[in-house]
PDB file of N, CA, C and O in Angstrom:
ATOM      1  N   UNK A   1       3.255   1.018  12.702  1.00  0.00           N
ATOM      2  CA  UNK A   1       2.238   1.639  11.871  1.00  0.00           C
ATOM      3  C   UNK A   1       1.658   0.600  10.921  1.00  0.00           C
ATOM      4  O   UNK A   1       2.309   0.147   9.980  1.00  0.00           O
ATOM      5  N   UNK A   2       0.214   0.184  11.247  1.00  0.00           N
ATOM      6  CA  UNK A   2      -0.355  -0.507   9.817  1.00  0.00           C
ATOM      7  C   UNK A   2      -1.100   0.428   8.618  1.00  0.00           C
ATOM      8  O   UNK A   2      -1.749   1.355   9.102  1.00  0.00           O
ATOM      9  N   UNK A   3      -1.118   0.368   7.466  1.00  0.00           N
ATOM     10  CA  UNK A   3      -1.665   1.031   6.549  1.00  0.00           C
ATOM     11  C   UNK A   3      -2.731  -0.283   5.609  1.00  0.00           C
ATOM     12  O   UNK A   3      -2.260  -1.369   5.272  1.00  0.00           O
ATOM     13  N   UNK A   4      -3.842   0.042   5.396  1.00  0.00           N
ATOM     14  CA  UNK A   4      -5.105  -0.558   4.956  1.00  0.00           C
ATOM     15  C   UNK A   4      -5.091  -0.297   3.659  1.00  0.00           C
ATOM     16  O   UNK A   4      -5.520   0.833   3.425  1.00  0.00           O
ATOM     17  N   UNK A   5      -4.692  -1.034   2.504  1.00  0.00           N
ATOM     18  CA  UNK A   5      -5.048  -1.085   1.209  1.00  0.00           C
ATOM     19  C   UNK A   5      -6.503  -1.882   0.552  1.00  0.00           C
ATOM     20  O   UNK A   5      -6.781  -3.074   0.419  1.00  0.00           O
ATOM     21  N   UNK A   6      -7.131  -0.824   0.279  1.00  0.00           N
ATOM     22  CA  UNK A   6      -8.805  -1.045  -0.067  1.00  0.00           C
ATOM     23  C   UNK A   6      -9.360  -0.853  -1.414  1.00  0.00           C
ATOM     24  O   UNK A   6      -9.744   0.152  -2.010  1.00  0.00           O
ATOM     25  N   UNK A   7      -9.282  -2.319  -1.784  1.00  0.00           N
ATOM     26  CA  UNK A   7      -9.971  -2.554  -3.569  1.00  0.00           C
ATOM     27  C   UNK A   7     -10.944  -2.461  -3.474  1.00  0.00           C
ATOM     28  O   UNK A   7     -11.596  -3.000  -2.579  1.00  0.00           O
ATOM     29  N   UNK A   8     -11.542  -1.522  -4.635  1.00  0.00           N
ATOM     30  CA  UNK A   8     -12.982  -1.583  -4.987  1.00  0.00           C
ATOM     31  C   UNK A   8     -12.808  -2.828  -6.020  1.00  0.00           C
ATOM     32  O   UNK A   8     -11.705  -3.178  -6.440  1.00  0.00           O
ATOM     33  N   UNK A   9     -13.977  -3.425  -6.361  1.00  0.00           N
ATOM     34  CA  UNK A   9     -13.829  -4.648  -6.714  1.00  0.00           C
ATOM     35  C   UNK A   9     -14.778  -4.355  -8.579  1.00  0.00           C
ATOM     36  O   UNK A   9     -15.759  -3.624  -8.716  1.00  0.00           O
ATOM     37  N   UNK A  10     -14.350  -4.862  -9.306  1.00  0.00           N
ATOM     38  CA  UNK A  10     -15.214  -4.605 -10.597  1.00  0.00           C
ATOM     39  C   UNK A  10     -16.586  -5.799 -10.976  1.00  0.00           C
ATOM     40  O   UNK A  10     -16.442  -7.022 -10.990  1.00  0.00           O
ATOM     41  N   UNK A  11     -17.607  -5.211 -11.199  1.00  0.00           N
ATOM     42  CA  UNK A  11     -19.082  -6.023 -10.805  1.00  0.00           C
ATOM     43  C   UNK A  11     -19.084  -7.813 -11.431  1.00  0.00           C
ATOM     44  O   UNK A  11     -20.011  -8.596 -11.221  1.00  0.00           O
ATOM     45  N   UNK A  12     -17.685  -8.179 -12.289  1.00  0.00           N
ATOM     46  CA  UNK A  12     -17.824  -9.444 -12.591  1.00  0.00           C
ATOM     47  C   UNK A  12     -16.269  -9.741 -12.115  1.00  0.00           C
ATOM     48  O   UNK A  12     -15.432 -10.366 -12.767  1.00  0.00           O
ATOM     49  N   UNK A  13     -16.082  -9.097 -10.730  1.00  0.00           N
ATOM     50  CA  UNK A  13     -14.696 -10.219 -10.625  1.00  0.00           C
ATOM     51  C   UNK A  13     -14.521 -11.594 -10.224  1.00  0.00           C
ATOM     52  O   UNK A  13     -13.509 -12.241 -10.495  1.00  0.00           O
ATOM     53  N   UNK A  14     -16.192 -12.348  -9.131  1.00  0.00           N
ATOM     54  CA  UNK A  14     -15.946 -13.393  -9.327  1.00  0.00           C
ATOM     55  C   UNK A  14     -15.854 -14.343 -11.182  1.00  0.00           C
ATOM     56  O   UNK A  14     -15.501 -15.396 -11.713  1.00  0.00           O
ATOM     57  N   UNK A  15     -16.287 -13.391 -11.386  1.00  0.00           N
ATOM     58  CA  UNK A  15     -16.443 -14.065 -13.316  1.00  0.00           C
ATOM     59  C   UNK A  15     -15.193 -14.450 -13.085  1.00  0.00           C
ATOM     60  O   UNK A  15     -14.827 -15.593 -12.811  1.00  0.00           O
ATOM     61  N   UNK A  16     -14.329 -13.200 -13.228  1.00  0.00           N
ATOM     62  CA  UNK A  16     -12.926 -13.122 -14.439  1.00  0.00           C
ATOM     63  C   UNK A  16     -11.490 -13.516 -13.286  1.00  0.00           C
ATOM     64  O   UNK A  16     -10.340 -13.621 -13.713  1.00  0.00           O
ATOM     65  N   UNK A  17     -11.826 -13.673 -11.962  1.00  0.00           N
ATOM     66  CA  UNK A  17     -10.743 -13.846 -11.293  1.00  0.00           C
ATOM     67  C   UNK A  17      -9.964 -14.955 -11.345  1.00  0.00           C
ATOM     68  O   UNK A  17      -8.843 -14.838 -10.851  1.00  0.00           O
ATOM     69  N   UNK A  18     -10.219 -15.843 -11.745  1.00  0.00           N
ATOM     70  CA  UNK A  18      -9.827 -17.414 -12.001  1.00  0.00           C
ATOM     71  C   UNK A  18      -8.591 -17.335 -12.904  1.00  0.00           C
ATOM     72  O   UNK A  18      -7.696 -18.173 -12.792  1.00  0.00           O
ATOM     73  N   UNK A  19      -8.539 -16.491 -13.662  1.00  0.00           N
ATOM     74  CA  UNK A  19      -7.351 -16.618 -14.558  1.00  0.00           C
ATOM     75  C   UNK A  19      -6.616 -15.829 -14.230  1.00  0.00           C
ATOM     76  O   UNK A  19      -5.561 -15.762 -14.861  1.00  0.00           O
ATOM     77  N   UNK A  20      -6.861 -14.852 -13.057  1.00  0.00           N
ATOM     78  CA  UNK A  20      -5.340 -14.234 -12.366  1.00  0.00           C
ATOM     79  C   UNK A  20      -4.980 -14.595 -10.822  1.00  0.00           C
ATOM     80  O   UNK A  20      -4.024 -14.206 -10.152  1.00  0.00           O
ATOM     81  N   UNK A  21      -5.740 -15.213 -10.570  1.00  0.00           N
ATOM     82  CA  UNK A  21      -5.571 -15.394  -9.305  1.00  0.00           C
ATOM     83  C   UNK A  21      -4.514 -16.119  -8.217  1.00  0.00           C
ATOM     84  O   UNK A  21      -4.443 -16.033  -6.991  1.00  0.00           O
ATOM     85  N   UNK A  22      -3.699 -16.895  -9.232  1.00  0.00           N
ATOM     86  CA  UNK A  22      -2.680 -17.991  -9.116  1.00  0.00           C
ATOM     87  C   UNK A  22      -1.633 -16.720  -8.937  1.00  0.00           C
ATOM     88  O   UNK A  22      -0.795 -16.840  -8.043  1.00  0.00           O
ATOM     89  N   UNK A  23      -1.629 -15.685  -9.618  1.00  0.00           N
ATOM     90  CA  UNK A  23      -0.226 -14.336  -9.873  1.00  0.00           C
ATOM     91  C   UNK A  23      -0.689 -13.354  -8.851  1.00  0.00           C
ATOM     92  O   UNK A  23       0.212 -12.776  -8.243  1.00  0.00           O
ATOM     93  N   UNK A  24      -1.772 -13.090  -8.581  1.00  0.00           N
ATOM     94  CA  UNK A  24      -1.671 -12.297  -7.477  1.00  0.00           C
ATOM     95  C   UNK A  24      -2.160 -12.799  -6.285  1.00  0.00           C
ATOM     96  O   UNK A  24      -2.414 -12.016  -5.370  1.00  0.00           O
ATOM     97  N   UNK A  25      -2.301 -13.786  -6.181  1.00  0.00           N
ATOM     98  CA  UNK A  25      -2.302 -15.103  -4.734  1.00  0.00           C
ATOM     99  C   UNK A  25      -0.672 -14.992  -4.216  1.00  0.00           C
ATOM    100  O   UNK A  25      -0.258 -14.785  -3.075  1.00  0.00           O
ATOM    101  N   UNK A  26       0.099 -15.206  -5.487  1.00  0.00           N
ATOM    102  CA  UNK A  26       1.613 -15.195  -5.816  1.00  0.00           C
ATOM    103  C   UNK A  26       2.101 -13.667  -4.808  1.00  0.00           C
ATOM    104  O   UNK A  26       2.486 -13.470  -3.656  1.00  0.00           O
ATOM    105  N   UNK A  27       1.946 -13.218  -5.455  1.00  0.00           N
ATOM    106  CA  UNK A  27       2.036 -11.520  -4.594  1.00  0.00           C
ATOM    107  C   UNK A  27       2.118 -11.399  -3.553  1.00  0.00           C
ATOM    108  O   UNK A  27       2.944 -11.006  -2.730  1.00  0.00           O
ATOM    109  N   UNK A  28       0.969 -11.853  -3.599  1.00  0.00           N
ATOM    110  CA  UNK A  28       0.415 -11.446  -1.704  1.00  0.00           C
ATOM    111  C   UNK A  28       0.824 -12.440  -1.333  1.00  0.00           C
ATOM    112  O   UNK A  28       0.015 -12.586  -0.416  1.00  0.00           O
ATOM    113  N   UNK A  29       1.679 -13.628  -1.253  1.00  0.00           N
ATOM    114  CA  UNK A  29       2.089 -14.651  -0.227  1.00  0.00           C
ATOM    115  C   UNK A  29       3.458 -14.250  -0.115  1.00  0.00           C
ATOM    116  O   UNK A  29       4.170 -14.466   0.866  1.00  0.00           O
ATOM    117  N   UNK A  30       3.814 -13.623  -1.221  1.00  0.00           N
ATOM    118  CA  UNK A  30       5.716 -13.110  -1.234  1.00  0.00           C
ATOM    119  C   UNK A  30       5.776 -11.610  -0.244  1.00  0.00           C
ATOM    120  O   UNK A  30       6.743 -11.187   0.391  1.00  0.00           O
ATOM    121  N   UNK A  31       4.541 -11.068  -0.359  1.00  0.00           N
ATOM    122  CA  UNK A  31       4.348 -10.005   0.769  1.00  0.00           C
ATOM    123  C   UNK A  31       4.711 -10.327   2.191  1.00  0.00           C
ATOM    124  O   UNK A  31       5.544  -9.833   2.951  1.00  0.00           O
ATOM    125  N   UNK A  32       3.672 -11.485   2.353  1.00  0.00           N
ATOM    126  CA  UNK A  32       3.387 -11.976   3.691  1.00  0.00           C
ATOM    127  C   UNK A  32       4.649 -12.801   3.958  1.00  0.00           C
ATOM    128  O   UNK A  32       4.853 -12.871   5.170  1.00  0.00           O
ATOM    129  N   UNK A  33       5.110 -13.128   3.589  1.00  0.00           N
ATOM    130  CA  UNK A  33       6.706 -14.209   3.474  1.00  0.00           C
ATOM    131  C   UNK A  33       7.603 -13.029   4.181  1.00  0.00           C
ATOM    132  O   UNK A  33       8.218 -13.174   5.238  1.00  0.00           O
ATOM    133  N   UNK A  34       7.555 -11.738   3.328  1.00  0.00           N
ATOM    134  CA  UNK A  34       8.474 -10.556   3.678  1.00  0.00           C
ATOM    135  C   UNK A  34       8.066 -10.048   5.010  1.00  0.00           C
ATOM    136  O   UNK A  34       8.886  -9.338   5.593  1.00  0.00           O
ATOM    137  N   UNK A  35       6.932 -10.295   5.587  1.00  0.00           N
ATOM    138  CA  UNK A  35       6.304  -9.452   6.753  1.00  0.00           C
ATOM    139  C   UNK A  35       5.854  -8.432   6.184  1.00  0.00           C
ATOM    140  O   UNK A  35       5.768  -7.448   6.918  1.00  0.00           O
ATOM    141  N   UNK A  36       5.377  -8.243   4.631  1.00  0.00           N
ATOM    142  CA  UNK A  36       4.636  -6.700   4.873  1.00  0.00           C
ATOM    143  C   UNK A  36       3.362  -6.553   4.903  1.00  0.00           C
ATOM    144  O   UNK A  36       2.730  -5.503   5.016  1.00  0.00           O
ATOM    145  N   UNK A  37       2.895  -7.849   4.780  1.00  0.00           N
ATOM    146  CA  UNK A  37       1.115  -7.655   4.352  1.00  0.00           C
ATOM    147  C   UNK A  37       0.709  -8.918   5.743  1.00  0.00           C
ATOM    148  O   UNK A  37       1.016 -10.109   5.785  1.00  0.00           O
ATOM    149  N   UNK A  38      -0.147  -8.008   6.851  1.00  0.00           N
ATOM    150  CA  UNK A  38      -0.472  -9.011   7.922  1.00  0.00           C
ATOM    151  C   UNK A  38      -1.504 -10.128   7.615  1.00  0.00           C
ATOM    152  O   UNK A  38      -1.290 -11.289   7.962  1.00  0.00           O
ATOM    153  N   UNK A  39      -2.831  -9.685   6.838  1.00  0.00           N
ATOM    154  CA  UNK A  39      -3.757 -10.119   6.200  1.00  0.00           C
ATOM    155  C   UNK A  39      -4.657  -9.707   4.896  1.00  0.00           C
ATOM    156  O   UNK A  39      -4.874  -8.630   4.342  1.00  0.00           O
ATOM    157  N   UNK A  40      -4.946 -10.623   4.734  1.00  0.00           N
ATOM    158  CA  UNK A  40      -5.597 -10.186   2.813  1.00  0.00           C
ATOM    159  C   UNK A  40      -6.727 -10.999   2.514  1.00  0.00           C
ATOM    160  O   UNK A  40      -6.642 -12.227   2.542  1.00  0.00           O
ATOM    161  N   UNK A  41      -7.947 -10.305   2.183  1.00  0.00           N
ATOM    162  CA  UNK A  41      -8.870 -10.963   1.506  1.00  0.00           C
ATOM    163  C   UNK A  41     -10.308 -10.012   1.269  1.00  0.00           C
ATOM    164  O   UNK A  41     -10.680  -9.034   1.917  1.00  0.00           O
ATOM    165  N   UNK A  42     -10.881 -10.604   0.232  1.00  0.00           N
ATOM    166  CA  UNK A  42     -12.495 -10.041   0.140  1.00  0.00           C
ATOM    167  C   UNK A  42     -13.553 -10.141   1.242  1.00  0.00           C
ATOM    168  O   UNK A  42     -13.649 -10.820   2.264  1.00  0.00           O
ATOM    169  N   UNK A  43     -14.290  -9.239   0.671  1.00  0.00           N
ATOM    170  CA  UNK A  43     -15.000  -8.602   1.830  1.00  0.00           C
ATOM    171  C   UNK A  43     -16.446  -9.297   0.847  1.00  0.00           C
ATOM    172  O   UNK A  43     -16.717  -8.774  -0.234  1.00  0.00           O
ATOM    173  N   UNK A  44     -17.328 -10.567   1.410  1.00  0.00           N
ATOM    174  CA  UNK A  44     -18.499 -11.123   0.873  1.00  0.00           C
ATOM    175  C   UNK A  44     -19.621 -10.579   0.823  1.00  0.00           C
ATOM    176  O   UNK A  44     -20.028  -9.606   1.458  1.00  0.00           O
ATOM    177  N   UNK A  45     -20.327 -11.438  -0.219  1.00  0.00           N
ATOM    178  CA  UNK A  45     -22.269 -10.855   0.051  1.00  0.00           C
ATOM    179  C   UNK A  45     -22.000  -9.254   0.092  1.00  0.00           C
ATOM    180  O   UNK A  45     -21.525  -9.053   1.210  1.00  0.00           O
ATOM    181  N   UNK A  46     -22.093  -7.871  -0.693  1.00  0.00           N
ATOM    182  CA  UNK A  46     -21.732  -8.778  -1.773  1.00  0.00           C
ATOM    183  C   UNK A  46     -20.053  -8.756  -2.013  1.00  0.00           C
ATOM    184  O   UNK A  46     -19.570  -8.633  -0.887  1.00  0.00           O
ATOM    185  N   UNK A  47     -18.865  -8.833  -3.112  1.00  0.00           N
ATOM    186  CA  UNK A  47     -17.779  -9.568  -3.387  1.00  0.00           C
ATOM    187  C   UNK A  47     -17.407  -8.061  -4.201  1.00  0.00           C
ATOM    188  O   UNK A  47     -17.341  -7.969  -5.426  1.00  0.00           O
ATOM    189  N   UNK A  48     -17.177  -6.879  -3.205  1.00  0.00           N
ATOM    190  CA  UNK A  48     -17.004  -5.781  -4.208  1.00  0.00           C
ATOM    191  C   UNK A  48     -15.760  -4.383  -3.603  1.00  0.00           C
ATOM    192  O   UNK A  48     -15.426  -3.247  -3.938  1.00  0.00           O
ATOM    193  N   UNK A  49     -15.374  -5.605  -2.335  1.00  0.00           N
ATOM    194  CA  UNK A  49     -14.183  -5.158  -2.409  1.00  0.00           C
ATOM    195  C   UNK A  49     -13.374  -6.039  -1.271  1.00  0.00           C
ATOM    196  O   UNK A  49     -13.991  -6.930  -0.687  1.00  0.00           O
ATOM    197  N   UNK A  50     -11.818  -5.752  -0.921  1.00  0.00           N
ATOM    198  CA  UNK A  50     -11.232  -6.299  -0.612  1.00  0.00           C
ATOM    199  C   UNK A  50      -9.936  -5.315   0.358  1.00  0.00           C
ATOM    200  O   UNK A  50      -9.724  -4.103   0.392  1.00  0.00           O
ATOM    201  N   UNK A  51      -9.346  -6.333   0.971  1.00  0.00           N
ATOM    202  CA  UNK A  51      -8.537  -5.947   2.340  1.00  0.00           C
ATOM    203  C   UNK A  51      -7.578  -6.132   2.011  1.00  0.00           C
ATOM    204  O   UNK A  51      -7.427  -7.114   1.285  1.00  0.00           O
ATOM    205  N   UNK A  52      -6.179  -5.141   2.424  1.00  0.00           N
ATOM    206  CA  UNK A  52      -4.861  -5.678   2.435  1.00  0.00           C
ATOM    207  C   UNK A  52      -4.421  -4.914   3.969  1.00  0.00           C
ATOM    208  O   UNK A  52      -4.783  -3.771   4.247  1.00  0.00           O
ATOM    209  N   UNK A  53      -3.897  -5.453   4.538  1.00  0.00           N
ATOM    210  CA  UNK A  53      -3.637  -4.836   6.102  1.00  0.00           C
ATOM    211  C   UNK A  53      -1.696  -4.964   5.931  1.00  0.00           C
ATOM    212  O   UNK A  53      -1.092  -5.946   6.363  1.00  0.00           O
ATOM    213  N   UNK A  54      -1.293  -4.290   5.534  1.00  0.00           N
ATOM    214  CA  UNK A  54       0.556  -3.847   5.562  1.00  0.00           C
ATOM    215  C   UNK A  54       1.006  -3.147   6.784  1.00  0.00           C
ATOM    216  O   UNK A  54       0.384  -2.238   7.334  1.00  0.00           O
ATOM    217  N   UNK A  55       2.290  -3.712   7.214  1.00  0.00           N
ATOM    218  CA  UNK A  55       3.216  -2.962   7.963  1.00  0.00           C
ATOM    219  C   UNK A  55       3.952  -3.001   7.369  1.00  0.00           C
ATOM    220  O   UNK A  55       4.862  -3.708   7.802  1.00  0.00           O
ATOM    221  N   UNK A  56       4.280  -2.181   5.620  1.00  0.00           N
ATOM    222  CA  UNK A  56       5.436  -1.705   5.126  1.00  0.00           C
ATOM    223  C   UNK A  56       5.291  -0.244   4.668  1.00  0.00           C
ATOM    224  O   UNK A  56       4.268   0.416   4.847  1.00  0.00           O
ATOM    225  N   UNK A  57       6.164   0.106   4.193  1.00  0.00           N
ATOM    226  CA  UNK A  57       6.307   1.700   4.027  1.00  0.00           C
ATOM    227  C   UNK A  57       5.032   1.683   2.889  1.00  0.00           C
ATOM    228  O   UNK A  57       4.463   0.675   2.470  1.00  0.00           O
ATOM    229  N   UNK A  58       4.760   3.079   2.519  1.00  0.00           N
ATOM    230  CA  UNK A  58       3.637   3.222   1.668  1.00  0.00           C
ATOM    231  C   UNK A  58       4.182   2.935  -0.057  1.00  0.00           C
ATOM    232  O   UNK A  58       3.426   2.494  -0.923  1.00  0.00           O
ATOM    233  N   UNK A  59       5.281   3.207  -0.230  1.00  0.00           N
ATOM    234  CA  UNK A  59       5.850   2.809  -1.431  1.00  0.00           C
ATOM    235  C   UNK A  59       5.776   1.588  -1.977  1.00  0.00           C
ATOM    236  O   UNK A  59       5.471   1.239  -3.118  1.00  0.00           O
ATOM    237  N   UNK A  60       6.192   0.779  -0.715  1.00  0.00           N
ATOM    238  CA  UNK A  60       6.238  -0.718  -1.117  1.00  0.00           C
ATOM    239  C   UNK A  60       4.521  -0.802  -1.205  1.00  0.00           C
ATOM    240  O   UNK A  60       4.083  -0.873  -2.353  1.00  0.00           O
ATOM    241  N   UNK A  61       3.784  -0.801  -0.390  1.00  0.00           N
ATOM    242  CA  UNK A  61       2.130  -1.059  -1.239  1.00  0.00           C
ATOM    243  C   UNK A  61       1.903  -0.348  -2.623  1.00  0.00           C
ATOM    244  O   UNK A  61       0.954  -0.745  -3.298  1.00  0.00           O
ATOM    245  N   UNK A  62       2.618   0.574  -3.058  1.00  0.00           N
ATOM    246  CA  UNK A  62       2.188   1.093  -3.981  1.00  0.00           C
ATOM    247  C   UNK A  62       2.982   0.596  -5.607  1.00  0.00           C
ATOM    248  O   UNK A  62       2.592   0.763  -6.762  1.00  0.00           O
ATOM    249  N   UNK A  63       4.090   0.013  -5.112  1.00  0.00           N
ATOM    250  CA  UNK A  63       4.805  -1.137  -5.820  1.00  0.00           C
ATOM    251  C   UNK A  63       4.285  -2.287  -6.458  1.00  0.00           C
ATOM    252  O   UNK A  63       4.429  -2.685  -7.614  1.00  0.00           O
ATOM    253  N   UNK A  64       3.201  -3.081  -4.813  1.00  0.00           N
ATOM    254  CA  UNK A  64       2.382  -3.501  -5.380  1.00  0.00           C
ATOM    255  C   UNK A  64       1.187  -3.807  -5.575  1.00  0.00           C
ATOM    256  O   UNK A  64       0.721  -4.938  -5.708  1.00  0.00           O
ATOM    257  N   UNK A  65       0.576  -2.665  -5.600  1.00  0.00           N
ATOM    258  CA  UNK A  65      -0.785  -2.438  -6.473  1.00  0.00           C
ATOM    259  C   UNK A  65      -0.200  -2.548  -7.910  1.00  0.00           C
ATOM    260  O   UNK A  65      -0.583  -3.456  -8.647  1.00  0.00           O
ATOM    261  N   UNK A  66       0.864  -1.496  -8.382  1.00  0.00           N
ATOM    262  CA  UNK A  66       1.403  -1.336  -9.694  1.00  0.00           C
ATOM    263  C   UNK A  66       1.141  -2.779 -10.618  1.00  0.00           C
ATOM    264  O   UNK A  66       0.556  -2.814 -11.700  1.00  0.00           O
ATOM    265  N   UNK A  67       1.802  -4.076  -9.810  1.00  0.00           N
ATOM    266  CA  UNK A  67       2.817  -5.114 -10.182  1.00  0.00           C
ATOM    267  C   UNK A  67       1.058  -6.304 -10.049  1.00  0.00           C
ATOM    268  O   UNK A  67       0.889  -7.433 -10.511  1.00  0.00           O
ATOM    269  N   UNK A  68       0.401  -5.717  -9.517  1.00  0.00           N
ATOM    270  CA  UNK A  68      -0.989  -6.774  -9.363  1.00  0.00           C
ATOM    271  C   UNK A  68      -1.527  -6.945  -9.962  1.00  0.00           C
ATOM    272  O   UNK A  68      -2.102  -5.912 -10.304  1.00  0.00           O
ATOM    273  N   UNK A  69      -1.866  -7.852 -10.536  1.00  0.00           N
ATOM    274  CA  UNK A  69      -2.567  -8.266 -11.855  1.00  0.00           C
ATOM    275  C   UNK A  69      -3.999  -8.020 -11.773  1.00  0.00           C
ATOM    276  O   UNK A  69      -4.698  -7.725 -12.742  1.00  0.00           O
ATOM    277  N   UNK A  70      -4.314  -8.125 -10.841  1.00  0.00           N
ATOM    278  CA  UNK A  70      -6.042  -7.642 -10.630  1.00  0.00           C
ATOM    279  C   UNK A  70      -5.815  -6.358 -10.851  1.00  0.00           C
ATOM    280  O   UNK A  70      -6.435  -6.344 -11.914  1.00  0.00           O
ATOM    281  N   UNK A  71      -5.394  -5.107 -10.724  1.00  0.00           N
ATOM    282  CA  UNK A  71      -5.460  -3.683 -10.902  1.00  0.00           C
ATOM    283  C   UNK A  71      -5.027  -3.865 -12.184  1.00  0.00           C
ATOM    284  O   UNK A  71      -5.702  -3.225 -12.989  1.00  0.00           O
ATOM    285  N   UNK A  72      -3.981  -4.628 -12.750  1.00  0.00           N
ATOM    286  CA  UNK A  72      -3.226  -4.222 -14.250  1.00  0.00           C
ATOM    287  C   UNK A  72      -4.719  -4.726 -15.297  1.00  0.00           C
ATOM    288  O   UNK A  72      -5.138  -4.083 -16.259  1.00  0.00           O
ATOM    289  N   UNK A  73      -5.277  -5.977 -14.785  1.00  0.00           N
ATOM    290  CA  UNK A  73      -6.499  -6.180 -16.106  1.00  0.00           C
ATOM    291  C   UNK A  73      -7.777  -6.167 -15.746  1.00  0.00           C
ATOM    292  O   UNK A  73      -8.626  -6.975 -16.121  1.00  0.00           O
ATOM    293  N   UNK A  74      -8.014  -4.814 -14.662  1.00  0.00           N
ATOM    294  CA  UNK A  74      -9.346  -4.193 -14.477  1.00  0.00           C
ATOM    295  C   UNK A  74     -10.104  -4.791 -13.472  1.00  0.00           C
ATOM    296  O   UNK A  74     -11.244  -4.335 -13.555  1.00  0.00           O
ATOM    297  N   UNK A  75     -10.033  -5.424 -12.756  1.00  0.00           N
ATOM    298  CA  UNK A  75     -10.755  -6.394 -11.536  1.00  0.00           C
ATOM    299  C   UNK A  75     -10.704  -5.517 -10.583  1.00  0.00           C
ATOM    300  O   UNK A  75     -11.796  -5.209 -10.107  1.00  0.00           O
ATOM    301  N   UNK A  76      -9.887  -5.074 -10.202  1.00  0.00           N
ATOM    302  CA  UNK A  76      -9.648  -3.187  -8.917  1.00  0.00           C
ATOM    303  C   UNK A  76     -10.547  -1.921 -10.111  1.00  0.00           C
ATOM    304  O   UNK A  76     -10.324  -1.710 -11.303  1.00  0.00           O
ATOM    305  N   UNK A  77     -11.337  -1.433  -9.394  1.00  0.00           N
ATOM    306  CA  UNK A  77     -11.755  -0.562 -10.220  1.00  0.00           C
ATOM    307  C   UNK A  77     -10.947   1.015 -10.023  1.00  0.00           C
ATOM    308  O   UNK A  77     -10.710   2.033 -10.674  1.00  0.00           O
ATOM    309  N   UNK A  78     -10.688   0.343  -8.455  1.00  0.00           N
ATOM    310  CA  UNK A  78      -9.892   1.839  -7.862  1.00  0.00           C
ATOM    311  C   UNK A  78      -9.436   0.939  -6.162  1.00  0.00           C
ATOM    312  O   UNK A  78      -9.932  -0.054  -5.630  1.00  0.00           O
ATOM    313  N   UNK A  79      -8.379   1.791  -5.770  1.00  0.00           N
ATOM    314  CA  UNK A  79      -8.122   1.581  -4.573  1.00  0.00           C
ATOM    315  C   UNK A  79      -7.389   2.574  -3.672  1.00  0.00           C
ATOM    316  O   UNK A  79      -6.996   3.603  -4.222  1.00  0.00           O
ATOM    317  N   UNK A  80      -7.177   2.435  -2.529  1.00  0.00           N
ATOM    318  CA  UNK A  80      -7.181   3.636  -1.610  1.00  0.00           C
ATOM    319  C   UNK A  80      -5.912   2.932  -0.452  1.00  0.00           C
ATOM    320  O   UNK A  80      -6.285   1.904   0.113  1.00  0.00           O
ATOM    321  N   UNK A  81      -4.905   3.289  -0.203  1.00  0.00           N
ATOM    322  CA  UNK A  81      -4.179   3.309   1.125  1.00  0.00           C
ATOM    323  C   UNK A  81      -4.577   4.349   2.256  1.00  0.00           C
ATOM    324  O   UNK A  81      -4.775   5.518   1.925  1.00  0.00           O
ATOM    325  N   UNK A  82      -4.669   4.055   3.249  1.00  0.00           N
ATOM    326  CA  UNK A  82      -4.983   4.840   4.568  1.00  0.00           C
ATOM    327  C   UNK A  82      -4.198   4.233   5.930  1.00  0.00           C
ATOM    328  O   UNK A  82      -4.491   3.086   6.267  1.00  0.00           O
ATOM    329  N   UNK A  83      -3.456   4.795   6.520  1.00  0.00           N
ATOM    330  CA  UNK A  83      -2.761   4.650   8.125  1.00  0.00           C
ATOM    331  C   UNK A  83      -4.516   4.028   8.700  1.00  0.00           C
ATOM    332  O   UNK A  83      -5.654   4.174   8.254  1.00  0.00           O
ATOM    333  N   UNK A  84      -3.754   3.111  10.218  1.00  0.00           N
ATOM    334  CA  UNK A  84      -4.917   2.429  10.645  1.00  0.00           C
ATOM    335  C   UNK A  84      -4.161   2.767  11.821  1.00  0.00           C
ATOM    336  O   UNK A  84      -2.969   2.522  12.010  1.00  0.00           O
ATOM    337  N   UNK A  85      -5.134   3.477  12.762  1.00  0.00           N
ATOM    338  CA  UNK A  85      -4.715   3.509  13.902  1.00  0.00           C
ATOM    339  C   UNK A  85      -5.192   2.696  14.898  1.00  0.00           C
ATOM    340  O   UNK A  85      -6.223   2.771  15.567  1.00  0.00           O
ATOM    341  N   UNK A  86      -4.104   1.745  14.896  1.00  0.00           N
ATOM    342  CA  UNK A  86      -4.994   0.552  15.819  1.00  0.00           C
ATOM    343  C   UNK A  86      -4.834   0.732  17.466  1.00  0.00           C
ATOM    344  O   UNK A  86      -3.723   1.111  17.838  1.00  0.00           O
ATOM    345  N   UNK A  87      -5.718   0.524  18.359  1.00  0.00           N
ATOM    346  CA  UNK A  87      -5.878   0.998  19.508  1.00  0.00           C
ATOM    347  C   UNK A  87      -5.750  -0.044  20.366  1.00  0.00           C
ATOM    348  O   UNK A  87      -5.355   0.197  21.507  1.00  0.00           O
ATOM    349  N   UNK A  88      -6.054  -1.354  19.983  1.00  0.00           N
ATOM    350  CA  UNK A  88      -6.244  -2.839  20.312  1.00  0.00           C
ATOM    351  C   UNK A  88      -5.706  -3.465  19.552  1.00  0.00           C
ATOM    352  O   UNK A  88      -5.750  -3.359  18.326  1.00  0.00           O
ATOM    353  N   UNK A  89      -4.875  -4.523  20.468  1.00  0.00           N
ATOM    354  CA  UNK A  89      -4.186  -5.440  19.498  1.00  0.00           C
ATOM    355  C   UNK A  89      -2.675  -5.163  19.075  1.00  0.00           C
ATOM    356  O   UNK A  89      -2.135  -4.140  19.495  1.00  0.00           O
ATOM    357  N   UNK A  90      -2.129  -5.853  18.434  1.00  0.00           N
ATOM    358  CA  UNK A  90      -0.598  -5.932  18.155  1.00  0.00           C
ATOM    359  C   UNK A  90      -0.466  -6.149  16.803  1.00  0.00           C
ATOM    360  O   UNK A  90       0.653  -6.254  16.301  1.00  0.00           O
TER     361      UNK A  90
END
């Protein structure tokens, strides 16, 4: 089962991302280290939201959204988990 974690993005996060980005770069590589996060990144042109693709239980994403520094100092305006039923692919 993959589940899709989807940031809305806040209208100056390329502004303000620079000074968290080193801690929740941090995150998401200790994810991916664990096997729970397959891929991660923003969605461009424009820069107003972003991808997390997990094969871990829904708790653990919700652990860390909690623990993410982009959601803790306003850069996520909101975000959404959803099951991905993938049809193609592994």
């Amino acid at each position: 089962m993959y589940l899709v974690l989807e940031y809305a993005l806040a209208d100056d996060y390329l502004e303000r991302r620079a000074a968290l980005r080193e801690d929740h770069l941090g995150l998401v590589r200790a994810a991916h280290e664990r096997g729970e996060v397959l891929l991660a990144g923003a969605l461009p042109d424009p820069y107003d939201r972003a991808l997390l693709v997990w094969t871990a239980p829904r708790e653990v994403v919700e652990r860390f959204v909690a623990a993410d520094p982009y959601v803790v100092q306003g850069l996520v305006t909101g975000w959404t988990v959803r099951e991905w039923a993938v049809v193609v692919g592994s």
